[in-house]
Steps between C-alpha positions, in 0.01 A plus 500: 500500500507854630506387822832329440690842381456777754675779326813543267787573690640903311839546684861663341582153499191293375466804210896452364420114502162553258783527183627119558130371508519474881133651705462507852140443670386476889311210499284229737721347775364176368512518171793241318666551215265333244241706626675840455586393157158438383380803624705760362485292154125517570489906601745701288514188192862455479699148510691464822827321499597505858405598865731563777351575886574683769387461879527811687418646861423310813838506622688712768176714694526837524543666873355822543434676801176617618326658807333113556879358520735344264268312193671279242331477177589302191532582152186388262577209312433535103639286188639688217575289122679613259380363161717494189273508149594399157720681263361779307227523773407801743285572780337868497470481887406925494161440290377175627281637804 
C-alpha cells in the first residue's frame, strides 16, 4: 500500500484545501482510483468519500542549449489525487512520517 502513495502533496494550495476535507498525494502512475482509496483508508484510518486525478508532465519538451547542441527533454510524468474524506474527519499529514 505504501507503494501506491509516494508522498502528500504540501503546497499554498493543497494546505487551504485541507479545511473542506480535500488531501492531495503523489501517487503510482498506475494506481486507479479504488486502489488509492483503500490505501489512504488503510494508512492514516479515515473514510474516504471521493478521489479525483490528475495526469501531469510528458508534454511540450524542454529546449535547452548546451555545448553538445540543441537537446530536448521532456517533463517527468507523475499522477497526483486529490482525495476528499468524511465529515468531521482530518488528516495530520505533518506527524505521519
Amino acid at each position: 500500500m505504501s507503494t501506491i502513495i509516494k508522498k502528500p502533496i504540501i503546497t499554498e494550495k493543497a494546505t487551504a484545501a485541507n479545511d473542506s476535507g480535500s488531501f492531495a498525494f503523489e501517487v503510482d502512475r498506475k494506481a486507479n482510483k479504488l486502489e488509492i482509496k483503500s490505501a489512504v483508508e488503510k494508512m492514516y484510518g479515515v473514510h474516504v468519500v471521493n478521489v479525483r486525478t490528475l495526469t501531469y508532465g510528458g508534454g511540450k519538451s524542454s529546449t535547452k542549449f548546451t555545448n553538445r547542441g540543441v537537446v530536448e527533454q521532456k517533463s517527468r510524468v507523475w499522477k497526483k489525487a486529490i482525495v476528499t474524506v468524511a465529515a468531521g474527519e482530518t488528516i495530520d499529514l505533518f506527524n505521519n512520517f
